[in-house]
VOGU-3710 file (C-alpha; in Angstrom, 3 decimals, decimal comma):
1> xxxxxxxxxx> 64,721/89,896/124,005  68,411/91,004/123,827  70,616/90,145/127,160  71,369/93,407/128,441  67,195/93,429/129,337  67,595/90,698/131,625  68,586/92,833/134,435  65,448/95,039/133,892  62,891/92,027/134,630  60,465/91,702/137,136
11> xxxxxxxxxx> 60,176/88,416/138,895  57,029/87,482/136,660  59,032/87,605/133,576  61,543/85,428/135,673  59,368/82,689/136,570  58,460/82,193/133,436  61,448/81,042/132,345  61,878/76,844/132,648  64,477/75,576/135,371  67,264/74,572/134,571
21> xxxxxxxxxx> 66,853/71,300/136,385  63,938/70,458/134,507  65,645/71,674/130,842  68,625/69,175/131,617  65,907/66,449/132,953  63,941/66,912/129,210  67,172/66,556/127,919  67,739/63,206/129,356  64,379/62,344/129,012  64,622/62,838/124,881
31> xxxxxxxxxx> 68,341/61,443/125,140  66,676/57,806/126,901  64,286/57,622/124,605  66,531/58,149/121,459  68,424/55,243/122,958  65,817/53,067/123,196  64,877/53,367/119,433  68,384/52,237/118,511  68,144/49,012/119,156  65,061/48,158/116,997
41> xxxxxxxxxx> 66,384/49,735/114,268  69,422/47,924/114,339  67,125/45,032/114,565  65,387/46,056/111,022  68,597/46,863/109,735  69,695/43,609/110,178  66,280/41,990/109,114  66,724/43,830/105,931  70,429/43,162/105,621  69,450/39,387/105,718
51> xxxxxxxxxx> 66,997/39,868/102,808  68,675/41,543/100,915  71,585/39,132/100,821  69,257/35,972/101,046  67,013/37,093/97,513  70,137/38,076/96,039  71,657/35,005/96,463  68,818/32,617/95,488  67,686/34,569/92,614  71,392/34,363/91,158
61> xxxxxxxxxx> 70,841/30,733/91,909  67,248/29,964/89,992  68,534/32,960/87,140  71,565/30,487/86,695  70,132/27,475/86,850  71,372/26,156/89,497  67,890/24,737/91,384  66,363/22,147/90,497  63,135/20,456/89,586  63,629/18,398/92,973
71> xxxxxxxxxx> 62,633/20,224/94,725  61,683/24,193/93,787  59,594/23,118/90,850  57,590/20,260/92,437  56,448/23,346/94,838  56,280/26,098/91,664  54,274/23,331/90,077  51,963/22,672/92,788  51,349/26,598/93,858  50,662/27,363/90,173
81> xxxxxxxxxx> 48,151/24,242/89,910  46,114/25,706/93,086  46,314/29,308/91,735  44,928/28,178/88,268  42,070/25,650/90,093  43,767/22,861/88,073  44,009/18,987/89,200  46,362/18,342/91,802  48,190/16,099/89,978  52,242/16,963/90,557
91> xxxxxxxxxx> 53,506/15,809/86,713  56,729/17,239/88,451  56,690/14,092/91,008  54,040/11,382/90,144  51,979/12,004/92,776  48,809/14,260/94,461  50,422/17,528/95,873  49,116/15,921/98,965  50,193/12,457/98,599  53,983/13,443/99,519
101> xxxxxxxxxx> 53,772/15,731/102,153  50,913/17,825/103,811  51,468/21,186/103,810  48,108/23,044/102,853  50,156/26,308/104,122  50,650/26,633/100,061  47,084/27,809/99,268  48,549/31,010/101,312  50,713/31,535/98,726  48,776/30,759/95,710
111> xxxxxxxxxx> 47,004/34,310/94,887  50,337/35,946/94,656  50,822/33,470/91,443  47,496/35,134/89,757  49,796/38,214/89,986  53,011/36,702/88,878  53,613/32,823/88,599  57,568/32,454/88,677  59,373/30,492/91,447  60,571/33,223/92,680
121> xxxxxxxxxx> 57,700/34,085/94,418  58,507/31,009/96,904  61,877/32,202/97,615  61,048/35,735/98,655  58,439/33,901/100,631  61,070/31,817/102,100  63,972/34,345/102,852  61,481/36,639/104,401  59,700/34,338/106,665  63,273/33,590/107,963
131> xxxxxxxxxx> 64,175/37,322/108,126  61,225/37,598/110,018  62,130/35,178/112,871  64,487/37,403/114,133  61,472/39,505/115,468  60,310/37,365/118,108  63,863/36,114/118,974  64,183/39,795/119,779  61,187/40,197/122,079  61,857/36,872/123,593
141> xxxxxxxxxx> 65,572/37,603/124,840  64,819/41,185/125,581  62,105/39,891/127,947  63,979/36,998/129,538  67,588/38,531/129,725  65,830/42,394/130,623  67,972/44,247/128,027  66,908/44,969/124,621  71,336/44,355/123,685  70,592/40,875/124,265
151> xxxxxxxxxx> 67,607/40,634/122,082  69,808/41,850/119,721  72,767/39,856/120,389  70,502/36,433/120,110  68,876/37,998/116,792  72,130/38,214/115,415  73,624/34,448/116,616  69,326/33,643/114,447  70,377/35,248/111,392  73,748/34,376/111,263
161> xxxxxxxxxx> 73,048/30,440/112,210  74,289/28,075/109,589  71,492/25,846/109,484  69,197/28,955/108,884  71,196/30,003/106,436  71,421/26,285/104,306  67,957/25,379/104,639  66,937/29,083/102,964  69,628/28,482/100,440  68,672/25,114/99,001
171> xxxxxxxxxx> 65,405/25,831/96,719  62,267/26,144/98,433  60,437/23,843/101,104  56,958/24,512/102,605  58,359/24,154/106,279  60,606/26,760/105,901  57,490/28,860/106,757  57,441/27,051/110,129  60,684/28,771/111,470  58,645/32,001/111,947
181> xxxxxxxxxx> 55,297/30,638/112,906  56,934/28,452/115,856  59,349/31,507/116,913  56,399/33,413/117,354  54,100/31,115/119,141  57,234/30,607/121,699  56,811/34,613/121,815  53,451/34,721/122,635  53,352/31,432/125,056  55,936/33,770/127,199
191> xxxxxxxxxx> 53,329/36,861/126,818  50,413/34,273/127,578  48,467/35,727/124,811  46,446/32,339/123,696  44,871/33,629/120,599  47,608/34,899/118,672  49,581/31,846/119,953  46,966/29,060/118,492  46,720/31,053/115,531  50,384/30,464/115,159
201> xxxxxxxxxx> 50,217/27,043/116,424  47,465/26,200/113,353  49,700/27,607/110,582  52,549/25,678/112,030  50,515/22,434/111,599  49,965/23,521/107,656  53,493/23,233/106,710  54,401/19,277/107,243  52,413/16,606/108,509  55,606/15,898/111,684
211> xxxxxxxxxx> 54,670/19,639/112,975  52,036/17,713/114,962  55,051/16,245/116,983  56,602/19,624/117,882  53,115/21,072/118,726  52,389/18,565/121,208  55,719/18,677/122,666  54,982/22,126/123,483  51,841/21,536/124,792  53,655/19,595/127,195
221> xxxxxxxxxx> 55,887/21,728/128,282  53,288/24,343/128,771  51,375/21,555/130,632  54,478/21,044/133,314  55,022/24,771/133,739  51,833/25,218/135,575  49,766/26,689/132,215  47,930/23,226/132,674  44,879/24,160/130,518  46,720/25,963/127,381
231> xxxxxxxxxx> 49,348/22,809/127,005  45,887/20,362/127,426  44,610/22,232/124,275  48,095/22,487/122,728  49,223/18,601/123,421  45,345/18,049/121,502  45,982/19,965/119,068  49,137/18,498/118,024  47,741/14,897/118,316  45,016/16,317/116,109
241> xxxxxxxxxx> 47,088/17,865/113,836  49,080/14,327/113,015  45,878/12,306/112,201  44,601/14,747/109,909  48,002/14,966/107,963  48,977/11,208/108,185  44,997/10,130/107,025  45,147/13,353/104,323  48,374/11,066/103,211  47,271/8,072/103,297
251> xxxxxxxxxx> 44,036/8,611/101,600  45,592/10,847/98,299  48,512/7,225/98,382  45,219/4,951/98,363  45,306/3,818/101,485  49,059/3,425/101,635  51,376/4,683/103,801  53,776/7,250/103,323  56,619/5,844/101,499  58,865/7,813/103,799
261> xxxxxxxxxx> 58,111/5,133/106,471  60,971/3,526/104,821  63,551/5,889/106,060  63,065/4,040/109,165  63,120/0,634/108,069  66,274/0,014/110,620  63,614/-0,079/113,459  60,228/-1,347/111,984  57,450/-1,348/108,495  55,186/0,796/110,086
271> xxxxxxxxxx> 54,694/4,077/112,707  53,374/1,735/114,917  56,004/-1,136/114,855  58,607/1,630/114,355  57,597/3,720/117,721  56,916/0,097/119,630  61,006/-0,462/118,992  62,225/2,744/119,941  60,624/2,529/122,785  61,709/-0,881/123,580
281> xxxxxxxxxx> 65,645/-0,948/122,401  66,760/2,188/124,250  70,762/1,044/123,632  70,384/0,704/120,304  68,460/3,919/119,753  71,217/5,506/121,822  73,995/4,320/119,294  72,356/5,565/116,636  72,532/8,599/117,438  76,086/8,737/118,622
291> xxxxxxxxxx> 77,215/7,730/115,382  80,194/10,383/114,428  77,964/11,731/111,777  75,433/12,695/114,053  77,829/13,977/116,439  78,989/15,994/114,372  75,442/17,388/113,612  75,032/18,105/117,138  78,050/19,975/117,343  77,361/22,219/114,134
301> xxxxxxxxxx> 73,615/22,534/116,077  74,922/23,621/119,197  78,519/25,433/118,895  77,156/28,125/116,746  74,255/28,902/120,021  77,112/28,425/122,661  75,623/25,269/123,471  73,547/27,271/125,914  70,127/24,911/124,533  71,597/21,994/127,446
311> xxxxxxxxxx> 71,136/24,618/130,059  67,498/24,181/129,510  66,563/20,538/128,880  63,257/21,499/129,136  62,888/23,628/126,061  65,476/21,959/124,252  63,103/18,698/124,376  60,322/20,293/122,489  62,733/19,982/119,693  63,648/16,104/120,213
321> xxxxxxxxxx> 60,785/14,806/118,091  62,474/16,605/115,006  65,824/15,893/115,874  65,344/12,346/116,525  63,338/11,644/113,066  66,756/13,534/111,786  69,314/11,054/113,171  67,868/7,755/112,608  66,671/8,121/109,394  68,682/6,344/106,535
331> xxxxxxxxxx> 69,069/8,882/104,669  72,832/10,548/104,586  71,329/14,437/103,863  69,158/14,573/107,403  71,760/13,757/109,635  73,455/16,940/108,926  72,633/21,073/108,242  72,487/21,624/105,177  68,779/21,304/104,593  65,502/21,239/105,206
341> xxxxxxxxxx> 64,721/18,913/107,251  65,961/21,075/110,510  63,324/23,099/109,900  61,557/22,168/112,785  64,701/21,894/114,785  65,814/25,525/115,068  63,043/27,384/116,655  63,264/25,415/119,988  66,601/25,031/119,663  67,035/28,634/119,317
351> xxxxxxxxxx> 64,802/29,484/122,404  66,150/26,921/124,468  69,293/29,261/123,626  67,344/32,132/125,140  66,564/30,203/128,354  70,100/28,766/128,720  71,601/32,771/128,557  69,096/33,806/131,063  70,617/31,003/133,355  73,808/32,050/132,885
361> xxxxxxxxxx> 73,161/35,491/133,340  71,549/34,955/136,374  74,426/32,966/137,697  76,369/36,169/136,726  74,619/38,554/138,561  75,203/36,333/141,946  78,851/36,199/141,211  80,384/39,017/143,870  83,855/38,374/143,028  85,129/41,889/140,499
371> xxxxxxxxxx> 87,896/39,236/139,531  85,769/36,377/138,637  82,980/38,839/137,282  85,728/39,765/134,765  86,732/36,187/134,107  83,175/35,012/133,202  82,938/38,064/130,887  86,330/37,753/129,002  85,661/34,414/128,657  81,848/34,767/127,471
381> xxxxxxxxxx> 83,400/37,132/124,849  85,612/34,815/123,599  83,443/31,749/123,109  80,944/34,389/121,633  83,213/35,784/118,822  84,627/31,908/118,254  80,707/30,901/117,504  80,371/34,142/115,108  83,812/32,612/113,408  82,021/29,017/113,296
391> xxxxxxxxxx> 79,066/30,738/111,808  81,099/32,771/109,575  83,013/29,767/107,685  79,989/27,655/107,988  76,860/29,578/106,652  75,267/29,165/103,520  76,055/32,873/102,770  79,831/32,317/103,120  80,909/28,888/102,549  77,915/28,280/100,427
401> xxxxxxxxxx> 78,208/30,839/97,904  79,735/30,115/94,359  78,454/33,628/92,102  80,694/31,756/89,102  78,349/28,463/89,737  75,755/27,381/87,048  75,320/29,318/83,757  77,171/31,926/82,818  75,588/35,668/81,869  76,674/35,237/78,689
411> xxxxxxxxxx> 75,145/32,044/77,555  71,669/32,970/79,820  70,421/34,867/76,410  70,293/32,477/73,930  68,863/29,884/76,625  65,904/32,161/77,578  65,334/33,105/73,540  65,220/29,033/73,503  62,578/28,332/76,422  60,552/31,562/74,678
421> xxxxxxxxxx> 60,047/29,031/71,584  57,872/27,124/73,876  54,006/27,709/74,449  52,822/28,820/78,165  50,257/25,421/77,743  52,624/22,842/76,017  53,468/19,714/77,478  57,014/19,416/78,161  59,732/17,365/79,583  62,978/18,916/80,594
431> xxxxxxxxxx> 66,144/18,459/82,034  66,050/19,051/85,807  68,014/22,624/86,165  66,226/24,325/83,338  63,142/22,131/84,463  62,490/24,796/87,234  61,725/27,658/84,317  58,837/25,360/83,261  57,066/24,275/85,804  54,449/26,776/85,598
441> xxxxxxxxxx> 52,107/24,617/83,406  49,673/21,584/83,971  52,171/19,378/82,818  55,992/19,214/82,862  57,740/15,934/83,379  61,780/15,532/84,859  63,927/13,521/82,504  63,685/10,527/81,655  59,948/11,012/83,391  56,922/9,763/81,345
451> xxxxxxxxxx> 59,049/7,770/79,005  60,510/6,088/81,766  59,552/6,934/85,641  62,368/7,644/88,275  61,623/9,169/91,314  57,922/9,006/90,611  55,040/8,240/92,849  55,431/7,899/96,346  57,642/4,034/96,521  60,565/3,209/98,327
461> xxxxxxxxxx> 61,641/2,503/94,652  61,194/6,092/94,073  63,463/7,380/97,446  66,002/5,446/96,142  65,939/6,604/93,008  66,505/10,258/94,183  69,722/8,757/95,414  70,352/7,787/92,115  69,884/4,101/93,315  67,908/1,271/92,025
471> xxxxxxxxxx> 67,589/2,604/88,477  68,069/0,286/84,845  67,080/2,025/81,658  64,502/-0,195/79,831  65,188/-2,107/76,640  65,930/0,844/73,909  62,447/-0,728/71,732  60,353/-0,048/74,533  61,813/3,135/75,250  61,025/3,770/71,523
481> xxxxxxxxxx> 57,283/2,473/71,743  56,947/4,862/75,039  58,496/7,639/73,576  56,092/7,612/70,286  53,036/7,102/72,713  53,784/9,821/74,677  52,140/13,270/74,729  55,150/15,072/75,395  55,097/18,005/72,658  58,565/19,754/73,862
491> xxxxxxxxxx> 61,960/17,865/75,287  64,749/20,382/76,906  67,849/19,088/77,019  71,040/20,922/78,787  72,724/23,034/79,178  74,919/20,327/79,027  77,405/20,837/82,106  73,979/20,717/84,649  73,161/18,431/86,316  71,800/14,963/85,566
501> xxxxxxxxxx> 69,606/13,921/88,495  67,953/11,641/88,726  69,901/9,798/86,069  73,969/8,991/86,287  75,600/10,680/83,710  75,428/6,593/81,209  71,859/6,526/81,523  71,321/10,204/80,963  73,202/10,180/77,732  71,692/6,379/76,868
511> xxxxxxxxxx> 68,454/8,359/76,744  69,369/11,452/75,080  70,683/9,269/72,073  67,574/7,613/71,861  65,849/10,627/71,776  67,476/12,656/69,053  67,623/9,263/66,844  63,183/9,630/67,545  61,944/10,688/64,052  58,803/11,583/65,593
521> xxxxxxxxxx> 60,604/14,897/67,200  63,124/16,979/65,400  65,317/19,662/66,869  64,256/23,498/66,476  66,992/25,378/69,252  70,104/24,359/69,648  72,150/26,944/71,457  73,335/26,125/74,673  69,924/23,903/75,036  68,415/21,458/72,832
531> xxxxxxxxxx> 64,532/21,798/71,946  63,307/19,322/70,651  59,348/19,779/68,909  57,302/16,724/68,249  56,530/17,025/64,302  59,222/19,007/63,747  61,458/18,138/60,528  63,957/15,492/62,104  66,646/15,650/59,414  66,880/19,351/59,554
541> xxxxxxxxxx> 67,247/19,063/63,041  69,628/16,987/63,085  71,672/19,043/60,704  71,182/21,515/63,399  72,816/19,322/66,049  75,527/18,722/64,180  76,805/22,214/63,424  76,326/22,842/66,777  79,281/21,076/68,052  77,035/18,913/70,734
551> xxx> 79,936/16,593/71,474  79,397/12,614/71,625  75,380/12,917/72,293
//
């Protein structure tokens, strides 16, 4: 219909036409709902942005050999021995898979290895169950704060949180998996929706046998905020949860108890003695953890999340059981973080974030004053964009990232034409940072492990030994005799600036002596790596070492 007929018709013609209140009302209506996809996209665009940069970054890092045996290829070893229906015997650490921690959450992850058995299969595990968190961090702000900006403000402060960020970035560890499972059972305690929520709850309780603790402590909070009978179950569950892991322990240690009971050997010998003192010597429990290393823990906890968690003591609790196993223990690496073992920290850290900004917000809204009202906000913007900075400088994706660290693209080549000399069913000890491309067999020992065990078996002996502690090589003729007795058929040595763990850099190259002086192996590769073959021709190998310019070893 051209214009000029417009004057020509009749009022049913006209009626026909839509209003043009109702056209502009559609309009808004399709405008509104635009605007409410825009957030969740922005959500998946950060997911995605995260693991992206997360794979990236830890696939340069196994590529270059720059994980390690301890601990990515105790965990490749022990996926790829449930996968294959093998013994699970860890060659990798001296012990039953189950015998150093419990975390049955790996037989998940084991048909993906009938597919394709590489470590990298745990790291994309790992980044994306952290990518993942932001999800319910999302939901849970958006419900408590009433605007989906916040959900995406607080999913931003997850993915950007140092601690996150270091505990993805250092190898792979089954609790890991936790950060999701707990963010989402906080999601769907707020949305009382009890079966998804014990169904999170359970996997939780597969990842480490101290999930227990942070179950229960959220049973108890549930049982205090009037959802009596769901934190009765939850609080069970938890309590549950720890005697399965800790008798699962101590029966694959034969009866013993976990040698990790030694990391509190400040306070007691046993859980029992070791809980009786904590409760008993408050003071000295209280300068433990005031010690300037833990305060500064707390500090690069808390800064990056506004310290908004000590708004709400009550969620921040559920993560005290965690936290407190972090600062007393004895050893340096859990009072900070940088890894793991704050796994079990974040979640209710991070929602006790999301309670502490509805509290403030709240607070807000009451505020009448336009002057004040613009006070709070400038100054809310300012402590928000320094806690980006401090997240900025301190992440693992930042501060943490070396691309020029470990092997060099040019020398990968010949050190993957090397490792392709060796069978997919040999026995084999390596070096640890070229350990974690060999781990996908029955049996694959860590220098100087069989010949001589360090950090084997679960010992205090052997804690200490991953701290490059308590170690003395054994007299060179018995080395000898347990060198020829052995049924190692392949040794990989280098490359030769990795590193040594768990041996200082005397022993390591008191051993390596020894073993290219063994006539019962001779060397077969030696660019950039050594490979060393049991049977092979020792004199021509060691003409082989020799022209290759292996310095004083």
């Amino acid at each position: 219909m051209h214009l000029f007929q417009i004057e020509i018709m009749n009022e049913k013609d006209m009626n026909s036409f839509p209003s043009l209140s109702s056209i502009l009302h559609s309009q808004r209506f399709s405008i509104r709902s635009q605007g409410r996809m825009i957030p969740p996209l922005l959500l998946v665009g950060a997911m995605a942005g995260y693991l992206w940069l997360s794979l990236l970054i830890t696939f340069h890092r196994q590529d270059h050999l720059v994980t390690s045996v301890f601990d990515l290829g105790i965990f490749d070893q022990a996926v790829w021995l449930i996968s294959r229906g093998h013994s699970l015997f860890l060659t990798t650490r001296g012990l039953n898979v189950f015998a150093d921690h419990f975390d049955p959450i790996l037989f998940f992850l084991a048909p993906a290895y009938r597919v394709w058995a590489n470590p990298k299969v745990l790291l994309f595990a790992q980044c994306l169950a952290c990518a993942l968190g932001a999800y319910p961090i999302y939901r849970l702000a958006e419900r408590r704060l009433g605007r989906s900006a916040y959900g995406l403000l607080f999913a931003a402060l997850y993915l950007c949180y140092p601690s996150l960020q270091w505990i993805n970035n250092f190898d792979f560890h089954p609790e890991t998996l936790a950060v999701p499972f707990l963010l989402y059972t906080f999601w769907y305690m707020e949305s009382k929706r009890w079966g998804p929520f014990f169904i999170m709850v359970t996997l939780t309780l597969l990842c480490k046998e101290t999930a227990g603790l942070t179950i229960a402590m959220i049973g108890v909070y549930l049982f205090f905020t009037k959802e009596r009978k769901a934190g009765g179950i939850t609080v069970a569950a938890g309590v549950v949860g720890i005697i399965i892991a800790l008798g699962v322990l101590r029966m694959e240690n034969q009866g013993r108890s976990s040698a990790y009971v030694s990391l509190y050997a400040d306070f007691g010998n046993s859980p029992g003695s070791i809980l009786l003192y904590l409760l008993t010597h408050p003071l000295d429990i209280l300068a433990h953890i005031t010690t300037p290393d833990n305060m500064e823990y707390w500090v690069d906890l808390l800064f990056p999340l506004l310290f908004l968690p000590l708004l709400a003591p009550e969620c921040f609790a559920i993560a005290l059981p965690a936290l407190m196993a972090n600062m007393l223990s004895n050893r340096e690496a859990m009072h900070g973080i940088h890894y793991q073992y704050n796994a079990l920290v974040i979640p209710p850290v991070i929602y006790a974030a999301i309670v502490g900004g509805q509290i403030i917000l709240d607070y807000y809204r009451k505020v009448g004053h336009p002057s004040l009202r613009a006070l709070m906000r400038s100054f809310m913007l300012i402590v928000l964009m320094m806690a980006f900075l401090f997240s900025w400088t301190m992440g693992a994706f930042t501060a943490g990232v070396d691309w020029n660290s470990g092997v060099s693209d040019d020398r990968l080549d010949a050190i993957r034409q090397g490792l392709a000399l060796i069978p997919p069913n040999a026995t084999v000890c390596a070096q640890t940072a070229i350990g974690t491309h060999l781990t996908d067999r029955q049996y694959m020992y860590m220098l100087p492990n069989p010949f001589q065990e360090s950090a084997w078996g679960n010992s205090r002996k052997a804690l200490l030994n991953q701290l490059g502690e308590d170690f003395t090589p054994k007299p060179t003729k018995t080395l000898i005799s347990r060198i020829h007795d052995s049924q190692v058929a392949y040794i990989v040595l280098g490359p030769q600036d990795s590193s040594f763990f768990p041996l200082s850099w005397e022993d390591y190259h008191h051993f390596v002596r020894i073993l290219l002086n063994d006539p019962d192996y001779g060397a077969i590769w030696t660019n950039e790596i050594i490979i060393l073959k049991r049977g092979a021709n020792h004199a021509q190998g060691m003409r082989l070492l020799r022209n290759a310019n292996w310095g004083d070893i």
